[in-house]
C-alpha positions as CSV (number, residue, x, y, z in Angstrom):
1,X,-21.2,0.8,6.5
2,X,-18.9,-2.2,6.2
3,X,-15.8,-2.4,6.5
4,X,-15.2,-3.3,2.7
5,X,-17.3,0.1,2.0
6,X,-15.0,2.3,4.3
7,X,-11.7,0.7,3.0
8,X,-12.7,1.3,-0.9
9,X,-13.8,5.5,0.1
10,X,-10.6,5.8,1.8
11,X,-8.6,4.6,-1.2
12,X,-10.5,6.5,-3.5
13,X,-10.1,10.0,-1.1
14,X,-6.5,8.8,-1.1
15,X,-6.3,8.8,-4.9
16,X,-7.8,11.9,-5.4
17,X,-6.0,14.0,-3.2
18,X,-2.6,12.1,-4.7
19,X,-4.4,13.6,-8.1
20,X,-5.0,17.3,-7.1
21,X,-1.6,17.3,-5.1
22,X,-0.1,16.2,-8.6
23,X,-1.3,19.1,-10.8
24,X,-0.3,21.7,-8.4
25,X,3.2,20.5,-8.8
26,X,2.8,20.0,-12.5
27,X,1.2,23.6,-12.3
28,X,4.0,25.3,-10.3
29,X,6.9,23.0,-12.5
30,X,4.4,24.6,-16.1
31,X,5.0,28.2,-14.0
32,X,9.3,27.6,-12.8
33,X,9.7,26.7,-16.8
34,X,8.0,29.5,-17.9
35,X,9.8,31.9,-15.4
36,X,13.2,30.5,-15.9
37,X,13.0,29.8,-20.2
38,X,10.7,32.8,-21.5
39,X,9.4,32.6,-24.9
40,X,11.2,34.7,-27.6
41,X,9.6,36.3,-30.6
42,X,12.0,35.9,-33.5
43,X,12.2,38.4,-36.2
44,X,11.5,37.4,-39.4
45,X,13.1,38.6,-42.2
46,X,11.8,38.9,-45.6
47,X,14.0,37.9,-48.1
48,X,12.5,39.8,-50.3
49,X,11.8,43.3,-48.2
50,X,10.9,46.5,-50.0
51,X,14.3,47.9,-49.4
52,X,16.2,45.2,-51.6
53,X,13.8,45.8,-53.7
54,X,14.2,49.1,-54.0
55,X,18.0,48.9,-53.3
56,X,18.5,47.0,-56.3
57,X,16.3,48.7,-59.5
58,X,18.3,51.9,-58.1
């Protein structure tokens, strides 16, 4: 191979390592988020529930 040849593979192994090595830290920051700010169902109220409903014909 020439030397042009081995100079282009090893930037090109270079960028994808650089690649995988960047999703595993965007992976692991995705998992430290989701650890540290949990999602939080919020209840919904009905404004218009049966029980003000019911509340107010009595």
């Amino acid at each position: 191979m020439t030397a042009t040849i081995e100079k282009a593979l090893l930037i090109a192994g270079i960028g994808m390592v650089g690649i995988f090595v960047f999703m595993a830290l965007f992976y692991l920051l995705i998992l430290a988020l989701d650890r540290f700010l949990p999602y939080k169902e919020e209840e919904v109220t009905d404004a218009l529930s049966e029980d003000s409903i019911t509340n107010e014909e009595a």
